[in-house]
N, C-alpha and C positions, 0 to 999 in steps of 0.2 A: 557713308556717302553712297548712296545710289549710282549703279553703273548704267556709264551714257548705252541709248539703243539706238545701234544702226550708224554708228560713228560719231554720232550729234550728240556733241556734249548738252544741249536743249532739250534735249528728250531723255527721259528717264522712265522705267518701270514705276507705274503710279499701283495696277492693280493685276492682277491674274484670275484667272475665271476657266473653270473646267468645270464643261458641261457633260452630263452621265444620261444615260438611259435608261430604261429598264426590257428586262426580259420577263416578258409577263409569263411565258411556260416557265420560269423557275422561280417564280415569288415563295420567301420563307414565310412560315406559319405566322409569326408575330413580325411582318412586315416595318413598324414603326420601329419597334428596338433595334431591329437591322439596321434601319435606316442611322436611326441615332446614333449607334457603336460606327458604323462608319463613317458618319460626318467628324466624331468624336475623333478617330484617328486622323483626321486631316485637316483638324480645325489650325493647327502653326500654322499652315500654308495658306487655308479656304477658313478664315475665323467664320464667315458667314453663307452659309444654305440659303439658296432661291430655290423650294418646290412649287411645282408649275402642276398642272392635272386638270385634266376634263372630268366635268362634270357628268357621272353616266347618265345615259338618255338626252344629252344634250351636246350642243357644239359649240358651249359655253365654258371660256379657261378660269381655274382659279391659282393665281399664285399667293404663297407665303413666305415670306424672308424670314429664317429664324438663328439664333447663335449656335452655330454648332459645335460648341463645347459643353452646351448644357440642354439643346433641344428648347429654348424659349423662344417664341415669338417675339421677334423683335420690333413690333407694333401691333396694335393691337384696333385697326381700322378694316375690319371684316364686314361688308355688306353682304344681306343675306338675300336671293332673287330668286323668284320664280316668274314662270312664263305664263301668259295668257293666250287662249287659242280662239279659235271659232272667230276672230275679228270682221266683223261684217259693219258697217262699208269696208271694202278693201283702203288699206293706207293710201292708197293713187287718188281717193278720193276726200272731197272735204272735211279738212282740218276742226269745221265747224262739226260735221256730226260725227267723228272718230272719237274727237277728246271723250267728251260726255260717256260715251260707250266703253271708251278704255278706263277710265275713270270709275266707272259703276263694278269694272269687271275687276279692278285691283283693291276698293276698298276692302271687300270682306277678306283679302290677304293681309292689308294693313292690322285692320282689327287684331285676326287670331293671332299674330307674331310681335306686337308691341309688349313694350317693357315698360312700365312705367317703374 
């Protein structure tokens, strides 16, 4: 039985969540095995890893939810993006001559990254 929080027999500990940081002056050589062997130890408590991380050159976040007793991805819904630059008309201006523009500038992205 779950002990009540905060005196309220209605509420109860559903989840726990402790969030970490990193110290980018002391990253170990094989940063992922790190990572793994300590998820690994605290998988009883945290069965599941949310890594979160910018994308470098961008201020774009990517997260992933994985099992931390084994290091798997626990979905496997990964969208892959990149950016388009040089946009001329600016966005402030018509929707009509943007699309076509942005359009002509993403297919050759589409192309080179599809999987058939």
């Amino acid at each position: 039985m779950a002990t009540p929080i905060g005196g309220a027999a209605y509420l109860t500990k559903h989840t726990s969540e402790l969030k970490l940081g990193i110290d980018h002056n002391h990253l170990p050589a094989n940063i992922w095995n790190s990572l793994r062997g300590a998820f690994r130890r605290n998988a009883g408590a945290y069965p599941v890893a949310k890594i979160a991380y910018r994308t470098p050159g961008s201020s774009r976040g990517v997260t992933v939810e994985i099992d931390a007793n084994t290091g798997a991805p626990l979905s496997e819904l990964y969208v892959k993006s990149f950016e388009l630059s040089n946009i001329f008309p600016l966005l402030a201006q018509s929707a009509e001559r943007i699309v076509p523009h942005l359009r002509d500038m993403a297919i050759p992205h589409f192309v080179a990254e599809r999987h058939i």
